[in-house]
N, C-alpha and C positions, 0 to 999 in steps of 0.2 A: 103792508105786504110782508110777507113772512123772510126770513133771512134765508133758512136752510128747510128746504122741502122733505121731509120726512118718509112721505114714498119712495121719492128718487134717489131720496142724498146725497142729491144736488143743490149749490146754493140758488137762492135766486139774483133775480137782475140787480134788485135793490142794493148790492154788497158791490157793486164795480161801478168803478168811478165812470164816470159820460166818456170820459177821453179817452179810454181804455180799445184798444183795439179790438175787434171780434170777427170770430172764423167760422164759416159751416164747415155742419159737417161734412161736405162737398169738398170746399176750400182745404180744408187738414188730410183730405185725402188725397186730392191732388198733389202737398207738398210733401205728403210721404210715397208717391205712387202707390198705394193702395185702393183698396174699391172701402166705397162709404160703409158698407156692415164691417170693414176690421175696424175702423175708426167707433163704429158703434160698440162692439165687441171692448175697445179699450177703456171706453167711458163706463157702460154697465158694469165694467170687472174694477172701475175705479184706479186704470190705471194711467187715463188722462182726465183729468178733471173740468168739470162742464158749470156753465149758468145756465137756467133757463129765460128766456124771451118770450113775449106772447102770449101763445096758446101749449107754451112748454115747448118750443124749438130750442133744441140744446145750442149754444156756440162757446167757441174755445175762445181764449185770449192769450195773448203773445205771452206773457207770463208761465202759463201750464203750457205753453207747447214747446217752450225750452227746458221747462223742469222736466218732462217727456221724457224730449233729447238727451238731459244731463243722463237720469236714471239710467235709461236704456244703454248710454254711451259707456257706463260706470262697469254693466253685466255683462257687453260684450268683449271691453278689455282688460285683460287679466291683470 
């Protein structure tokens, strides 16, 4: 199985560990109160970072959704 998928550039599953936590894209919008396309929106623009699963369902991991938070938190205060 391939590591980093070249269309998406996105990693794949292969690269995280089993134990590793994982979010939909459902899940990550909830804990932003956002709707699932801004969460889509952040991932296609590479600004939260995704694996794929399955049939190419993206999910996040506790990891990227704090470096997220760090980044965003760094922009908003001066």
């Amino acid at each position: 199985m391939r590591d980093y998928n070249l269309k998406t550039a996105q990693q794949s599953f292969s690269g995280i560990a089993s134990t590793q936590e994982l979010f939909s894209t459902r899940q990550v919008a909830q804990m932003f109160a956002v709707s699932n396309q801004t969460v889509d929106r952040w991932r296609k623009s590479g600004q939260l970072r995704s694996v794929m699963i399955g049939l190419g369902h993206p999910r996040f991991t506790r990891q990227t959704i704090n470096e997220f938070i760090a980044a965003n938190e760094a922009v908003r205060c001066p």
